[in-house]
N, C-alpha and C positions, 0 to 999 in steps of 0.2 A: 463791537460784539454783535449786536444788529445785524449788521451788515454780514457777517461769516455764515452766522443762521440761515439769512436770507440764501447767500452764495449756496451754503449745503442741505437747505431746502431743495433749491432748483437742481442741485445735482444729483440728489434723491428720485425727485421728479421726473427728472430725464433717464436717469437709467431705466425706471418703471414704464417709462414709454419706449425705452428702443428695446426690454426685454418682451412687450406685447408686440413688439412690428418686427420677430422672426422667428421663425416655426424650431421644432425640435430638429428639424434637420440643419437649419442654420439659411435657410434662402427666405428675404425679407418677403413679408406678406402683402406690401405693397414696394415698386420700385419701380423708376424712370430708367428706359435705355436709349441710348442717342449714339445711333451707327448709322458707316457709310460703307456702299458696297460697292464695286467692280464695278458693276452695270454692265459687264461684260456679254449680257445673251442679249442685252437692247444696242447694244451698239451694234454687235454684231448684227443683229436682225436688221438695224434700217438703214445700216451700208446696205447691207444685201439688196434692199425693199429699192431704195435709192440708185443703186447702181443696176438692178435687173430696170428698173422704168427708163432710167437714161440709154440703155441697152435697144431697150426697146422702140422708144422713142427717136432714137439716133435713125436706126433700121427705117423703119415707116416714114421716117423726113425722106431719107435718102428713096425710097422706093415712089414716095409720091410725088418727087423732085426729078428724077431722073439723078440721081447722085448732086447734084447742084446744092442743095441745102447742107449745110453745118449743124451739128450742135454740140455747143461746150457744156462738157461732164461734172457735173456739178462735183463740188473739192470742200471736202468732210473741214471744218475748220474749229472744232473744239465739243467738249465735253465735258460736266461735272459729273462726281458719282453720283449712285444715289442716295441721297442721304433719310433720313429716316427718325423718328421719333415716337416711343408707346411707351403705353405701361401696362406693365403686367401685374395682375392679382394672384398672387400663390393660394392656394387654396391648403389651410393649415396642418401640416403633417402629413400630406399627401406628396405626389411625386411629379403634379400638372399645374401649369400657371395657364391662364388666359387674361386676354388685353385686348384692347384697342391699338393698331397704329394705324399714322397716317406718313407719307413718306412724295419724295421728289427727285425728280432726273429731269435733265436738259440734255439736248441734241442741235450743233449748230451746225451748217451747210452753204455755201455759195449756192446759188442755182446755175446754170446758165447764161443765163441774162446778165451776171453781175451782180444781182440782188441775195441779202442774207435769209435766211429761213429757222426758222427755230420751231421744234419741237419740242412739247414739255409732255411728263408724266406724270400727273397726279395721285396717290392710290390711297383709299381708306380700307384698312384692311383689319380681318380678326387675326390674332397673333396667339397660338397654343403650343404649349413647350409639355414634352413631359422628359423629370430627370432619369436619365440611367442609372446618374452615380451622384445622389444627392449630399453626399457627405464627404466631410474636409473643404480646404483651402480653393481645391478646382473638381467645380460640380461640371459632370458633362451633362449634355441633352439632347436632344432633336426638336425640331421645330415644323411647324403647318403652318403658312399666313396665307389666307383666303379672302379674296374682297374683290372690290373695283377698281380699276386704272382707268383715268380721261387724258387721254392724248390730246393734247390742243396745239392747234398752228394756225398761220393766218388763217386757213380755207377753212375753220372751225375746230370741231371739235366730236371727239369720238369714246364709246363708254367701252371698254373692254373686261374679260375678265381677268383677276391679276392672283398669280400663285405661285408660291415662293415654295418649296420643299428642304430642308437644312436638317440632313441624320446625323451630321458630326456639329458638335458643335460644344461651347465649354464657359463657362464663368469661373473666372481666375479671380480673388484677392477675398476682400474681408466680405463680412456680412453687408458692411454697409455701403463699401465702395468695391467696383471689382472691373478688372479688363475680360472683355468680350471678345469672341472669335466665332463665327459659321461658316458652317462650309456646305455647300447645297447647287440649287439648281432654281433658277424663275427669274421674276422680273428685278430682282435686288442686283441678280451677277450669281457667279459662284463666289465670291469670298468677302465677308464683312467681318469688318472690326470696328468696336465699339468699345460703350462703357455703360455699366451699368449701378446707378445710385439707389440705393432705398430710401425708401419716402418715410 
């Protein structure tokens, strides 16, 4: 008998707490999201960045050479998305979340020479949503994340600014668990899919 008390104590308990951790609109007041995007504008960008200096590079060999000098085109050889990590605070009965994230992308290359290259992305960024359509099963949104990116490779390391813009964008399933979709433009890519847990 003990013991059942105890069990429908804590299940008392528990409800009282997941009914303080979400607003009247139904989006928890506190939540972990863990997405990965395309990285689609960074890839593109450091082929381009990569291939305009081998362009150029080739050019200038051959002109200071009299055509006699080579150079092998460095060969793009892999990539992860970027993956990503915040959490956001809803702010209660309102229609705007803000957070913290921090997030990561790699970039691998041959050079030339034979030798590998790796570029990485670091970025700690503010992450603010506000809902369109904060009610039901799939709330939409838009999103702003604004912060820093450190690009780092062998020759160092470099501090840029990192902005991510997402006007479509949705949270699909329950209060406390739900699939994630944005659709936007910056350094994430255009398209990230995720998930999103309440704390």
């Amino acid at each position: 008998m003990k013991k059942l008390i105890l069990a429908l104590v804590m299940l008392v308990c528990s409800a009282a707490v997941y009914g303080q951790g979400v607003d009247g609109y139904g989006i928890p007041l506190g939540s972990l999201n863990v997405q990965a995007g395309d990285a689609l504008t960074n890839t593109v960008a450091t082929g381009l960045a990569i291939g305009l200096g081998y362009a150029l590079g080739a050019g200038l060999a051959a002109v200071i050479t009299a055509g006699n000098a080579t150079v092998e085109a460095p060969q793009f050889s892999g990539w992860i998305p970027f993956l990503s990590v915040g959490y956001d605070y809803h702010f209660s009965d309102t229609r705007w979340s803000f957070g913290p994230e921090v997030g990561y992308w790699h970039y691998g290359f041959t050079s030339g020479g034979g030798g590998y290259n790796h570029l990485h992305l670091i970025t700690i960024c503010a992450d603010t949503k506000l809902y369109y359509k904060p009610r039901g099963s799939c709330k939409l949104y838009g999103g702003l994340d604004v912060g820093a990116g450190i690009v780092a490779s062998a020759g160092g390391a470099t501090v840029l600014p990192a902005i991510q813009l997402n006007p479509i964008a949705m949270r699909w399933g329950s209060e406390r668990a739900a699939f994630v979709a944005e659709l936007g433009l910056g350094y994430k890519g255009i398209l990230q899919l995720g998930a999103n847990f309440a704390l």
